[in-house]
N, CA, C and O atoms as a CHARMM CRD file, in Angstrom:
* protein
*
  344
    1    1 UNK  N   -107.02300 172.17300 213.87800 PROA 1      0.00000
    2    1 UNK  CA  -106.85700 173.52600 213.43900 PROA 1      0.00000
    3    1 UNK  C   -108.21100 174.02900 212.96100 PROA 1      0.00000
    4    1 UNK  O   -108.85200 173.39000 212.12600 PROA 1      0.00000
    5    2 UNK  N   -108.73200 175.37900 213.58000 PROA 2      0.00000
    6    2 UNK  CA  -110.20900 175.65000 212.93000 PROA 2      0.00000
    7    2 UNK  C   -109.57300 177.42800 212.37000 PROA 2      0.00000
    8    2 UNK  O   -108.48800 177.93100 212.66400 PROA 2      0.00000
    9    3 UNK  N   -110.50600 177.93700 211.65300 PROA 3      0.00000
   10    3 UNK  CA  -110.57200 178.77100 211.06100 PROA 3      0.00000
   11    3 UNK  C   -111.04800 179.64600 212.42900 PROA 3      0.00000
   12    3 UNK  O   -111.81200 179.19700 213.28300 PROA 3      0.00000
   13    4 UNK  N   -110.20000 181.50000 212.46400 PROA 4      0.00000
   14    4 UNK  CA  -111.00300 181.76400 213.64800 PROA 4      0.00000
   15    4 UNK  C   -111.25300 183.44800 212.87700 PROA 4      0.00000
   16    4 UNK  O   -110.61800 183.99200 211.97300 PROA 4      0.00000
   17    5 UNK  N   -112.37700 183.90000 213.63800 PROA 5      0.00000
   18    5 UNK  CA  -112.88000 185.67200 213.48200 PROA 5      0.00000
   19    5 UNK  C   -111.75300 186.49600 213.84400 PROA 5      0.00000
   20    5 UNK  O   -111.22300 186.12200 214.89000 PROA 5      0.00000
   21    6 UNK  N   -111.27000 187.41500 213.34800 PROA 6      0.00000
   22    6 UNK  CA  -110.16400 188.13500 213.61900 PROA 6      0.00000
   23    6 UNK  C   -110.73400 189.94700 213.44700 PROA 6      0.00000
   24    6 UNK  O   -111.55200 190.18300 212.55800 PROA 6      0.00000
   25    7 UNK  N   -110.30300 190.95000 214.22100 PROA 7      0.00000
   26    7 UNK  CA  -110.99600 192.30800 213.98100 PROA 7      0.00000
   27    7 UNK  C   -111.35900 192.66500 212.63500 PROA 7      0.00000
   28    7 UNK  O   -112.48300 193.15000 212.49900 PROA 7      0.00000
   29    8 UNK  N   -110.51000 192.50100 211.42700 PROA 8      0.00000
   30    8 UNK  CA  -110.46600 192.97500 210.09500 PROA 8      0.00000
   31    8 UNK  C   -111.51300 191.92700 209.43100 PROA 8      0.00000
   32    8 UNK  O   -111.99800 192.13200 208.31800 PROA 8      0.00000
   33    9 UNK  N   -111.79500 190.87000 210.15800 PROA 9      0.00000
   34    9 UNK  CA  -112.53300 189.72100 208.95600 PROA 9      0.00000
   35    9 UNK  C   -113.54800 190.75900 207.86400 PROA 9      0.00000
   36    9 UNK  O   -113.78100 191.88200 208.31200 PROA 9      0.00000
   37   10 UNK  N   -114.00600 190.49500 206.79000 PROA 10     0.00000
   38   10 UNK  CA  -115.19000 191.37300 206.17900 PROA 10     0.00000
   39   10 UNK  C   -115.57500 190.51200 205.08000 PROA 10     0.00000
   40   10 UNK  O   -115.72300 190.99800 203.95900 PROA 10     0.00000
   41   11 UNK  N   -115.84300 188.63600 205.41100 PROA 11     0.00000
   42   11 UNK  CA  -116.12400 188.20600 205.05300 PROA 11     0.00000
   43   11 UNK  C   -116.68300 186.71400 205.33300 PROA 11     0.00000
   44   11 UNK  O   -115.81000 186.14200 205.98700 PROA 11     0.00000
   45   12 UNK  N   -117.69100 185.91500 205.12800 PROA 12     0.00000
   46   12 UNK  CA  -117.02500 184.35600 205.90200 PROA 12     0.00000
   47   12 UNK  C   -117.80200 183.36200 204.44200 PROA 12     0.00000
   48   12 UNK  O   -118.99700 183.25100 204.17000 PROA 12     0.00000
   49   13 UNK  N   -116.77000 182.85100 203.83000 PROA 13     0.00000
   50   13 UNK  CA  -116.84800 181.65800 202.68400 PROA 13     0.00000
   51   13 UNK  C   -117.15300 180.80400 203.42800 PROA 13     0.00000
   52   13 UNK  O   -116.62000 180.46800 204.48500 PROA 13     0.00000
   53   14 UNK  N   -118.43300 180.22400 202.67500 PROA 14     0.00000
   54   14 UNK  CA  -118.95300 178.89200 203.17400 PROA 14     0.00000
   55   14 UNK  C   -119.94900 179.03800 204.20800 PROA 14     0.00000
   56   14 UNK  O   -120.45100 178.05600 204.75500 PROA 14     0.00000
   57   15 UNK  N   -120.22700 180.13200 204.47200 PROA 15     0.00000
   58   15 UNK  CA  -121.18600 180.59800 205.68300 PROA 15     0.00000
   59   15 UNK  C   -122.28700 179.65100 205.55900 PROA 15     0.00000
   60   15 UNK  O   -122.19900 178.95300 206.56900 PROA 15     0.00000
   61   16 UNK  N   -123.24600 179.26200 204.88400 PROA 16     0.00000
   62   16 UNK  CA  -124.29500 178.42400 203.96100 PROA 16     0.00000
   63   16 UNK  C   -123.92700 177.49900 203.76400 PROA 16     0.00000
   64   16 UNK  O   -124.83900 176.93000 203.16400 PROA 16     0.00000
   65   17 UNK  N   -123.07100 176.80800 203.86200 PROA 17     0.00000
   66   17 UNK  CA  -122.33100 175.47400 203.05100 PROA 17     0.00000
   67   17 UNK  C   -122.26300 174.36800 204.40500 PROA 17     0.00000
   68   17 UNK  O   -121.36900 174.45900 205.24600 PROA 17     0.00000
   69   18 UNK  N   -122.92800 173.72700 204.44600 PROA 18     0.00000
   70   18 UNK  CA  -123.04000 172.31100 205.48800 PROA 18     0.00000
   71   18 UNK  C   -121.50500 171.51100 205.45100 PROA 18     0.00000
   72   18 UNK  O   -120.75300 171.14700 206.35500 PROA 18     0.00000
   73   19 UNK  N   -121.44200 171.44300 204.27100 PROA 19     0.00000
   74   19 UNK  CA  -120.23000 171.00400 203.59900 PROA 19     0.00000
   75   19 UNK  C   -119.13000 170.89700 204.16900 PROA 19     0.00000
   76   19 UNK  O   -118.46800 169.92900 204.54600 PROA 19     0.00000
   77   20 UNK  N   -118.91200 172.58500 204.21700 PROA 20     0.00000
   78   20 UNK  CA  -117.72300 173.49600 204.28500 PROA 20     0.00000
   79   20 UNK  C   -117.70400 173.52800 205.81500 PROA 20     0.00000
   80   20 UNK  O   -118.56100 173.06200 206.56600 PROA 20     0.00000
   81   21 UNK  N   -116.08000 174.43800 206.28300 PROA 21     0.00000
   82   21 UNK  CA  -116.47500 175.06100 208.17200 PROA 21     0.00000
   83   21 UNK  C   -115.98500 176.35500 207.26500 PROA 21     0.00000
   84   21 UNK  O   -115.11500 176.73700 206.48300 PROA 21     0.00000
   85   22 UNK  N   -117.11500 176.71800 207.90800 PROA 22     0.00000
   86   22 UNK  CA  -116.70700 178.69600 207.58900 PROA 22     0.00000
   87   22 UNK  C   -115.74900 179.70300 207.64800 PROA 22     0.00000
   88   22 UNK  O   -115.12100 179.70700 208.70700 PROA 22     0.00000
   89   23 UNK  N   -115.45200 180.53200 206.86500 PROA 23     0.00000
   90   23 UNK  CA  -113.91900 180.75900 206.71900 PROA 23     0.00000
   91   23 UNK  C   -114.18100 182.05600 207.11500 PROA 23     0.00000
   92   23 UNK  O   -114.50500 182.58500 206.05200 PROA 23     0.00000
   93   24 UNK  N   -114.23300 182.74700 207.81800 PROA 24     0.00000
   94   24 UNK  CA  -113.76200 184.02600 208.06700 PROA 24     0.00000
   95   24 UNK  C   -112.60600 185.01400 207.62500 PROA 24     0.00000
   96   24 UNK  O   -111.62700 184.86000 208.35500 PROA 24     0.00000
   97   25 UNK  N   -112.48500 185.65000 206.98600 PROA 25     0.00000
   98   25 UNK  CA  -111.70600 186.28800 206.02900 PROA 25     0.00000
   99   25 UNK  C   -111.37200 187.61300 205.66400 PROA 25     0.00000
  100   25 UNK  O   -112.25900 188.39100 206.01500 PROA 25     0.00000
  101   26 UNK  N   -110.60900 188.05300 205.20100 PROA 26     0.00000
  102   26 UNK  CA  -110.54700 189.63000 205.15300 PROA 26     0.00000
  103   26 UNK  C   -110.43300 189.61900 203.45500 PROA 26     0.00000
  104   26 UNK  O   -109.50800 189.09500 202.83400 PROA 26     0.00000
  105   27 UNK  N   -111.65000 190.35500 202.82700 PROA 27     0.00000
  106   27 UNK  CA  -110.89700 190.05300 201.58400 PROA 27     0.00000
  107   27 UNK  C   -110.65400 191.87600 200.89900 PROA 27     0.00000
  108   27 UNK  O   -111.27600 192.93800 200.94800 PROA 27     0.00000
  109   28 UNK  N   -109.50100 191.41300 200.36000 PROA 28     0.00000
  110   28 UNK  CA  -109.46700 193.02000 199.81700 PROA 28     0.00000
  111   28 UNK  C   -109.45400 193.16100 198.57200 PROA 28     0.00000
  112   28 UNK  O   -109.09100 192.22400 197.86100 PROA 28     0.00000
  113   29 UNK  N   -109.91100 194.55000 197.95700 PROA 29     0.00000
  114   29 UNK  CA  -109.95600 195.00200 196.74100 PROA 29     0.00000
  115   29 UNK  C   -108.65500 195.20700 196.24700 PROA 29     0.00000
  116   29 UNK  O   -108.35200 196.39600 196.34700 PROA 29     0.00000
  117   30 UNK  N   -107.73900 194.49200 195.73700 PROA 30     0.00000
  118   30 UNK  CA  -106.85600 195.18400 194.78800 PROA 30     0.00000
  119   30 UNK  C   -106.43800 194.04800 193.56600 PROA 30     0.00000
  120   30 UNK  O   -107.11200 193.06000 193.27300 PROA 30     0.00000
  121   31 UNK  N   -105.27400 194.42000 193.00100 PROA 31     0.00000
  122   31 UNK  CA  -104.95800 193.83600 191.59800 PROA 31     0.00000
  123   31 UNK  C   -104.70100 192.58400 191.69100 PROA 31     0.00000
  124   31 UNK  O   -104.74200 191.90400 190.66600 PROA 31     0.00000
  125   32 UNK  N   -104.30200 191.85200 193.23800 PROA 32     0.00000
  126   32 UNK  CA  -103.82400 190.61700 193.04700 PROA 32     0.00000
  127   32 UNK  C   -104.92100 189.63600 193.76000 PROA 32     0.00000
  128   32 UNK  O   -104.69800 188.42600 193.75100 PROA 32     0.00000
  129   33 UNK  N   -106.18300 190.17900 194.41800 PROA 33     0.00000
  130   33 UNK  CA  -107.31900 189.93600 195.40000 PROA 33     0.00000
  131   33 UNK  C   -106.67900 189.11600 196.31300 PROA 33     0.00000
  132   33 UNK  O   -106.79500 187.89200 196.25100 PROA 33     0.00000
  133   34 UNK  N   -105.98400 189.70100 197.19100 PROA 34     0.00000
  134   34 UNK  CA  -105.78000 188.85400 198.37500 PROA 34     0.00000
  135   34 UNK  C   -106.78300 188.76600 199.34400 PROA 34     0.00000
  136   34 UNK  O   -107.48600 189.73500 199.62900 PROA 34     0.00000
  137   35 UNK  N   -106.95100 187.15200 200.11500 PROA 35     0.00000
  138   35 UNK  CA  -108.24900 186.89700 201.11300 PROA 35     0.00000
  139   35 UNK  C   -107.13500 185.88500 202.00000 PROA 35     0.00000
  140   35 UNK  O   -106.53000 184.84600 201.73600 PROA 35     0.00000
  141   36 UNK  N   -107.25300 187.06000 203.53700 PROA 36     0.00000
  142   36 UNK  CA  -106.23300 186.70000 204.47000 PROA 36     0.00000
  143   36 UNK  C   -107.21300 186.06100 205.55900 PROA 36     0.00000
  144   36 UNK  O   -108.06700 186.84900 205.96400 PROA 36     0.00000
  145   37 UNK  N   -107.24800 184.76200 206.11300 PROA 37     0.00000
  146   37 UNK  CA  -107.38600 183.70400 206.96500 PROA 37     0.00000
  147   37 UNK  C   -106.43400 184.06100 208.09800 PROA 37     0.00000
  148   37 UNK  O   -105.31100 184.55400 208.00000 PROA 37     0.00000
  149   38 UNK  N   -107.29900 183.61500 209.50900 PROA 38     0.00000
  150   38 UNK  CA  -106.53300 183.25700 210.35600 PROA 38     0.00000
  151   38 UNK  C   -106.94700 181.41300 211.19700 PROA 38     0.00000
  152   38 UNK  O   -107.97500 180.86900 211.60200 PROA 38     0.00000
  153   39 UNK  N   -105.63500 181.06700 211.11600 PROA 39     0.00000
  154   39 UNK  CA  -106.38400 179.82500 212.06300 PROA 39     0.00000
  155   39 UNK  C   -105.78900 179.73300 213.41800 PROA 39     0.00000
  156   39 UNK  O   -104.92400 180.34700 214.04100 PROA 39     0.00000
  157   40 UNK  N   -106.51000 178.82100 213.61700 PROA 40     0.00000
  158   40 UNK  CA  -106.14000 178.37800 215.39700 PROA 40     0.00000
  159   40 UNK  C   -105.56700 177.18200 215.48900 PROA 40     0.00000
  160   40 UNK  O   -106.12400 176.31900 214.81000 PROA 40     0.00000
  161   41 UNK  N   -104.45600 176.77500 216.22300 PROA 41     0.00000
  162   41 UNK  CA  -104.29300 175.20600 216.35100 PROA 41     0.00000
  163   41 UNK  C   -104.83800 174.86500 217.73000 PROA 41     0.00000
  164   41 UNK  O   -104.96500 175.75600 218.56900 PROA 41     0.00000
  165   42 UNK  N   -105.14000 173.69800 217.96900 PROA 42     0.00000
  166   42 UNK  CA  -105.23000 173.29100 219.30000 PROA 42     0.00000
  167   42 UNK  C   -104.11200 173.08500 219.91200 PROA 42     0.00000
  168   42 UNK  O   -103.11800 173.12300 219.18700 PROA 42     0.00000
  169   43 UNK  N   -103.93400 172.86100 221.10300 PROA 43     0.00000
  170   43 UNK  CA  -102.92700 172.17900 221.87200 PROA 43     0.00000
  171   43 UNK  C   -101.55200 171.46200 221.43100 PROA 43     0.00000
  172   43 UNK  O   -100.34900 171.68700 221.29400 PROA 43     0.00000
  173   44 UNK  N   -102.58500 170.38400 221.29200 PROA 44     0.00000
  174   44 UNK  CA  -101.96000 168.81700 221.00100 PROA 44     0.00000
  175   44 UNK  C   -101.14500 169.51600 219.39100 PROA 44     0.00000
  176   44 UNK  O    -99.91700 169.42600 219.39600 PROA 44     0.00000
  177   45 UNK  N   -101.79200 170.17300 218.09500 PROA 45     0.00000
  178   45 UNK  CA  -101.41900 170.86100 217.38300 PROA 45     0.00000
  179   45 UNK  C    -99.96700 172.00300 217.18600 PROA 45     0.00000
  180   45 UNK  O    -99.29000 172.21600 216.18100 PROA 45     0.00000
  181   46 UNK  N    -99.87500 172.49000 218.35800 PROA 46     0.00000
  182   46 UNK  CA   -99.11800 173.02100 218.45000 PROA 46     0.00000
  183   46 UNK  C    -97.90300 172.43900 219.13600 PROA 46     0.00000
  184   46 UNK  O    -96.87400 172.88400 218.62700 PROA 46     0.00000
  185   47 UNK  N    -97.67600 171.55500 220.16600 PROA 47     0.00000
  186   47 UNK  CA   -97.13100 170.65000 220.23200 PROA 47     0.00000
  187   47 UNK  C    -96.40500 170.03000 219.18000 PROA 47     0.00000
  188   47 UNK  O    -95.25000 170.45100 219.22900 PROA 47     0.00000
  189   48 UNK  N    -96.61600 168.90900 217.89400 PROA 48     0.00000
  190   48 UNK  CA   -96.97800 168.37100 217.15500 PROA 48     0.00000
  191   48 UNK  C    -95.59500 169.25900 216.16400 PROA 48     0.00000
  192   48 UNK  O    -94.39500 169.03500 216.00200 PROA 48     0.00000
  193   49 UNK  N    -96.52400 170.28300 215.69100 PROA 49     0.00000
  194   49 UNK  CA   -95.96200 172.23400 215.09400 PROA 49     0.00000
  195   49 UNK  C    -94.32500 172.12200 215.41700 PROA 49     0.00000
  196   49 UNK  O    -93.35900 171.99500 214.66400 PROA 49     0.00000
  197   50 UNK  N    -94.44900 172.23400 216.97500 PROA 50     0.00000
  198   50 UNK  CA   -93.42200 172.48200 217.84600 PROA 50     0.00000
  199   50 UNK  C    -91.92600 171.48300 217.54100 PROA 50     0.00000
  200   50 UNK  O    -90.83000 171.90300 217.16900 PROA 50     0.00000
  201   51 UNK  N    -92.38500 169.86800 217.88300 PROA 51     0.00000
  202   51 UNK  CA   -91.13000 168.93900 217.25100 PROA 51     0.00000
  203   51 UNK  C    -91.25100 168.87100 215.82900 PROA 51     0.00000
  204   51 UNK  O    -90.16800 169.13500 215.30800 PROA 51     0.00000
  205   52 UNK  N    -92.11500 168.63000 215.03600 PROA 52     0.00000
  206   52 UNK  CA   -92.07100 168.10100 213.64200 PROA 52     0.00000
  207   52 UNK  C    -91.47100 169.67700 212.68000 PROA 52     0.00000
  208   52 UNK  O    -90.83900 169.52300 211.63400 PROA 52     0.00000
  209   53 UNK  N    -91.71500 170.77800 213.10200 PROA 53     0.00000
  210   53 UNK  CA   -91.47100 172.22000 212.26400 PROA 53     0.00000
  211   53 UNK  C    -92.38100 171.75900 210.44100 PROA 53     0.00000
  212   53 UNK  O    -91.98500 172.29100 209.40400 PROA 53     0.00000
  213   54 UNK  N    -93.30000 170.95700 210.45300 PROA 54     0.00000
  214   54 UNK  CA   -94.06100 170.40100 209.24000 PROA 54     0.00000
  215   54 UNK  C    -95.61300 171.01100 209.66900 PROA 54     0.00000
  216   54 UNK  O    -96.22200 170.52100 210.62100 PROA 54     0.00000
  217   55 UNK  N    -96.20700 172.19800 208.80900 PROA 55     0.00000
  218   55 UNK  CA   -97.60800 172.16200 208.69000 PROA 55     0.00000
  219   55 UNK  C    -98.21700 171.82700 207.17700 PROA 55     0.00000
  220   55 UNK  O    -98.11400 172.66900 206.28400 PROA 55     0.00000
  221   56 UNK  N    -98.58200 171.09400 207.04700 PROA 56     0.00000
  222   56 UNK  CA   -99.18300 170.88300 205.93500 PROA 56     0.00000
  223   56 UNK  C   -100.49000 171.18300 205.54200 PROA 56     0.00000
  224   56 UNK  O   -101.33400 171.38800 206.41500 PROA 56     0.00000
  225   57 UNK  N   -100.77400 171.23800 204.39800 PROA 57     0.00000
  226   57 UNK  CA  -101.66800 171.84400 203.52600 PROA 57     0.00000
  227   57 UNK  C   -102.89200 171.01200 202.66400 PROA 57     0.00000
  228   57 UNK  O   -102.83700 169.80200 202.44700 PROA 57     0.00000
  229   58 UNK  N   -103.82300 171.75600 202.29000 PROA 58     0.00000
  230   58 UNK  CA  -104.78200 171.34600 201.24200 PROA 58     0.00000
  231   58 UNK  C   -105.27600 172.17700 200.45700 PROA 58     0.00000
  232   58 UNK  O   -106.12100 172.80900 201.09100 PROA 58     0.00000
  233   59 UNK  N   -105.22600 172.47600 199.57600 PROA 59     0.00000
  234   59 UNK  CA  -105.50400 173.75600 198.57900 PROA 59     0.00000
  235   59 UNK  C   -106.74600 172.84800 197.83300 PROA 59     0.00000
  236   59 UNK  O   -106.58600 171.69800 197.42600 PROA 59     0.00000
  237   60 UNK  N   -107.69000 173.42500 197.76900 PROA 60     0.00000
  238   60 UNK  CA  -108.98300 172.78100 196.47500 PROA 60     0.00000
  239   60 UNK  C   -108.79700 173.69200 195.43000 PROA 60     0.00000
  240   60 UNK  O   -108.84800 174.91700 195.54100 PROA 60     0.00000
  241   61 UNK  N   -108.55100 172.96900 194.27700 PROA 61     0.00000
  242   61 UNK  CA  -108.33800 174.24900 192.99500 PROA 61     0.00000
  243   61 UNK  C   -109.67200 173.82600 192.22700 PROA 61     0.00000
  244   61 UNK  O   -109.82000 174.63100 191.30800 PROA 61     0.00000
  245   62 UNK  N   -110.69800 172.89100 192.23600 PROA 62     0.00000
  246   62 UNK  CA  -110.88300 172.53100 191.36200 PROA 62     0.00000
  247   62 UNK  C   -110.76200 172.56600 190.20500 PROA 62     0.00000
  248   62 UNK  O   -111.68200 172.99700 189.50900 PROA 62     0.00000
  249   63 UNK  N   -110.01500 172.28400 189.86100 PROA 63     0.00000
  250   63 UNK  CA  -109.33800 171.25800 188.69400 PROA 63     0.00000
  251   63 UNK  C   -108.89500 172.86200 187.66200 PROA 63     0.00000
  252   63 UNK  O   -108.81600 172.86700 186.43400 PROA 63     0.00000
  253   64 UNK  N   -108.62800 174.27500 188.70700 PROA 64     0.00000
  254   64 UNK  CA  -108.55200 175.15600 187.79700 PROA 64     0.00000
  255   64 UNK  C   -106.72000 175.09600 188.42000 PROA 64     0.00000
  256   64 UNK  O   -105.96000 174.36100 189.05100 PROA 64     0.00000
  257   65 UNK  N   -106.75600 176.60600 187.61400 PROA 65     0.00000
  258   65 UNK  CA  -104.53300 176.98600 188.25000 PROA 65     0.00000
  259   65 UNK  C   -104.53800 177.03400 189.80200 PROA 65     0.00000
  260   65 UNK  O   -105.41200 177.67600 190.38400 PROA 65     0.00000
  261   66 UNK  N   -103.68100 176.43900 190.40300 PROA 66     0.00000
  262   66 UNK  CA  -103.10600 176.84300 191.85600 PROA 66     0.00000
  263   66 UNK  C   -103.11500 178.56900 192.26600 PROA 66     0.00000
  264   66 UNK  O   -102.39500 179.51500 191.94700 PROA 66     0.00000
  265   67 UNK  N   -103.71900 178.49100 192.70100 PROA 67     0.00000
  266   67 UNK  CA  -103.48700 179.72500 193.03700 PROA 67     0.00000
  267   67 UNK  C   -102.43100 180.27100 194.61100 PROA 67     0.00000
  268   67 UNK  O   -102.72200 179.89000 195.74500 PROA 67     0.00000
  269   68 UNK  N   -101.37100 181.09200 194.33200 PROA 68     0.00000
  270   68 UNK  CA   -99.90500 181.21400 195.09000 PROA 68     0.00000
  271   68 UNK  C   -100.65300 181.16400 196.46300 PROA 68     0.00000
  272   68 UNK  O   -101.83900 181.49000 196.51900 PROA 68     0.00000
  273   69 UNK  N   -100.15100 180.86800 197.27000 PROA 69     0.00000
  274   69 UNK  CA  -100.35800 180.54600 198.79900 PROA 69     0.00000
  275   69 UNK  C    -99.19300 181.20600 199.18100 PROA 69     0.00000
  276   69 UNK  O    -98.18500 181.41500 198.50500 PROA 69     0.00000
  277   70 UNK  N    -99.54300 181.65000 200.84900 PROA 70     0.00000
  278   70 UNK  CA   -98.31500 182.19800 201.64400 PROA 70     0.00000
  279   70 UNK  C    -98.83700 181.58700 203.52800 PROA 70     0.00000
  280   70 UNK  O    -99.87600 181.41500 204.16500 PROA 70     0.00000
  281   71 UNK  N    -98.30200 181.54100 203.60300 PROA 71     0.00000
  282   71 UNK  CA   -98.33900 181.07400 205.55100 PROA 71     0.00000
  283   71 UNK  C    -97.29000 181.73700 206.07600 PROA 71     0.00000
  284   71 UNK  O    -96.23600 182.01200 205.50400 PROA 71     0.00000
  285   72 UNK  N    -97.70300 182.05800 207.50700 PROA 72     0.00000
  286   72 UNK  CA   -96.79100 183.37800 208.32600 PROA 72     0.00000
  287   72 UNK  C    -97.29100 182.63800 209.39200 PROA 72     0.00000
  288   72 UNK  O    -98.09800 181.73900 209.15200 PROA 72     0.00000
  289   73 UNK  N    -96.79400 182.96900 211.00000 PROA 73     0.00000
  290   73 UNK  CA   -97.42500 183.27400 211.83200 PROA 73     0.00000
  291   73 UNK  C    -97.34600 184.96800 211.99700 PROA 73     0.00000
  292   73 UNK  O    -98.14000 185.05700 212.93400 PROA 73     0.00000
  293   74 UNK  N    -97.14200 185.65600 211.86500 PROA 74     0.00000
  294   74 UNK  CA   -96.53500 187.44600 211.71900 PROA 74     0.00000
  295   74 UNK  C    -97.86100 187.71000 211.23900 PROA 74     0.00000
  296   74 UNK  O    -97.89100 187.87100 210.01900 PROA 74     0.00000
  297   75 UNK  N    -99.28500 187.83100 211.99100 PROA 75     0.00000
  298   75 UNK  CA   -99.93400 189.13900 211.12500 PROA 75     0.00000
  299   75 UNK  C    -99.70200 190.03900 210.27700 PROA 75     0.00000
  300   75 UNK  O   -100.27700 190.34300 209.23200 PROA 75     0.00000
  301   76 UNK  N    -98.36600 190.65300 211.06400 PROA 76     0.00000
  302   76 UNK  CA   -98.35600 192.00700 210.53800 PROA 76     0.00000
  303   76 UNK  C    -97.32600 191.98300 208.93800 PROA 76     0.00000
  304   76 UNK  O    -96.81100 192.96400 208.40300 PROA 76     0.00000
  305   77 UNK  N    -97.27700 190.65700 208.50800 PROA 77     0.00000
  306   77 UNK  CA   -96.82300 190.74600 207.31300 PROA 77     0.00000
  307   77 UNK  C    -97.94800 190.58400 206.29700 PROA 77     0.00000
  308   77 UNK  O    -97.69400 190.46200 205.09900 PROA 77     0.00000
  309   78 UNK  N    -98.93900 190.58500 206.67700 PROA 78     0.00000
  310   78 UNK  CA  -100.36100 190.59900 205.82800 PROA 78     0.00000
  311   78 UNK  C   -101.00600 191.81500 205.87000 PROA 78     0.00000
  312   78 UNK  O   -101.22800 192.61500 204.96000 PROA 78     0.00000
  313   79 UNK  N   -101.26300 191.85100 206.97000 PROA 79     0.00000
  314   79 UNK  CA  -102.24100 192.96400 207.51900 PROA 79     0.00000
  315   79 UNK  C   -101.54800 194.14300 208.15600 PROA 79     0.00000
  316   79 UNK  O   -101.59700 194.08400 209.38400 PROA 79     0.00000
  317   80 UNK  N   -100.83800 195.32900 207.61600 PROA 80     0.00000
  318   80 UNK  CA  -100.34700 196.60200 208.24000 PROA 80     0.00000
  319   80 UNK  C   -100.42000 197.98700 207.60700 PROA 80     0.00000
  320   80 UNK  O   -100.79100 198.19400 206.45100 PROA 80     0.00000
  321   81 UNK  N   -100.13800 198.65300 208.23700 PROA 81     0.00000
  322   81 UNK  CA  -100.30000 200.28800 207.72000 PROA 81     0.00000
  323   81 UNK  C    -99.60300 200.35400 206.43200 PROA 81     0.00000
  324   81 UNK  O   -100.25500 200.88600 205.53300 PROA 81     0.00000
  325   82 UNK  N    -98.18900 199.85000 206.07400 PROA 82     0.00000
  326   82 UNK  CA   -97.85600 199.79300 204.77000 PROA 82     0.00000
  327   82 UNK  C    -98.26800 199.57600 203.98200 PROA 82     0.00000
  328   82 UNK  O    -98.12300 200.36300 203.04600 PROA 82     0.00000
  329   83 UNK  N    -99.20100 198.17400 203.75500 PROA 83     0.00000
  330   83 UNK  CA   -99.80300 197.97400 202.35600 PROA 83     0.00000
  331   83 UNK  C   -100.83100 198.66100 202.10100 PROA 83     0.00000
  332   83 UNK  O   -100.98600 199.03900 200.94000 PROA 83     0.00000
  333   84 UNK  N   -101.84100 199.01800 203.14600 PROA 84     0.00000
  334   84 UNK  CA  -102.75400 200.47900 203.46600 PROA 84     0.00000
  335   84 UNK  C   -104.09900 198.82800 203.91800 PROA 84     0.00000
  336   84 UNK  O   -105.21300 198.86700 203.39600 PROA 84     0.00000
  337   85 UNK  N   -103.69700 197.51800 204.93200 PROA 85     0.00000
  338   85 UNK  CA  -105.03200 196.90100 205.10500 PROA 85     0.00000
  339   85 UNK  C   -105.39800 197.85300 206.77300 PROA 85     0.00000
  340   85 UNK  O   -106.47300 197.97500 207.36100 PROA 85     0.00000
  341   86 UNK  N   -104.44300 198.22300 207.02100 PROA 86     0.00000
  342   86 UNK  CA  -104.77300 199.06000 209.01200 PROA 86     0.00000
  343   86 UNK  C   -105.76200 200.42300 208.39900 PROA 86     0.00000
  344   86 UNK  O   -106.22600 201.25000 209.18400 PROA 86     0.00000
């Protein structure tokens, strides 16, 4: 699974970071700062997706609060004319 560029991105975390793989991102200004990701699976990934219905996760908090997570495949429950990101 890699992180991929999407039309809205207006950001990429980790751009500089050897470390890191670069996150391409949309981040927006409001009260709750949401920063919407898109990824890609490969193949074999989606496959995998397909029998198991299990994607699992890694959140880095360092060592601060979790911060709420959401996963979709639905763009348009992130990104649409309603919340005002179109």
């Amino acid at each position: 699974m890699k992180p991929v560029k999407f039309k809205e991105h207006n950001v990429v975390y980790a751009e500089n970071q050897p470390e890191y793989t670069p996150l391409p991102a949309l981040k927006v200004k409001s009260e709750s700062g949401e920063v919407i990701a898109c990824w890609e699976l490969s193949f074999r990934e989606r496959i995998k997706l397909l029998f198991t219905g299990k994607l699992w996760s890694c959140i880095l908090t360092f060592n601060g609060a979790l911060a709420p997570s959401y996963f979709t495949v639905h763009k348009s429950e992130l990104i649409n004319k309603q919340n005002g990101l179109l």
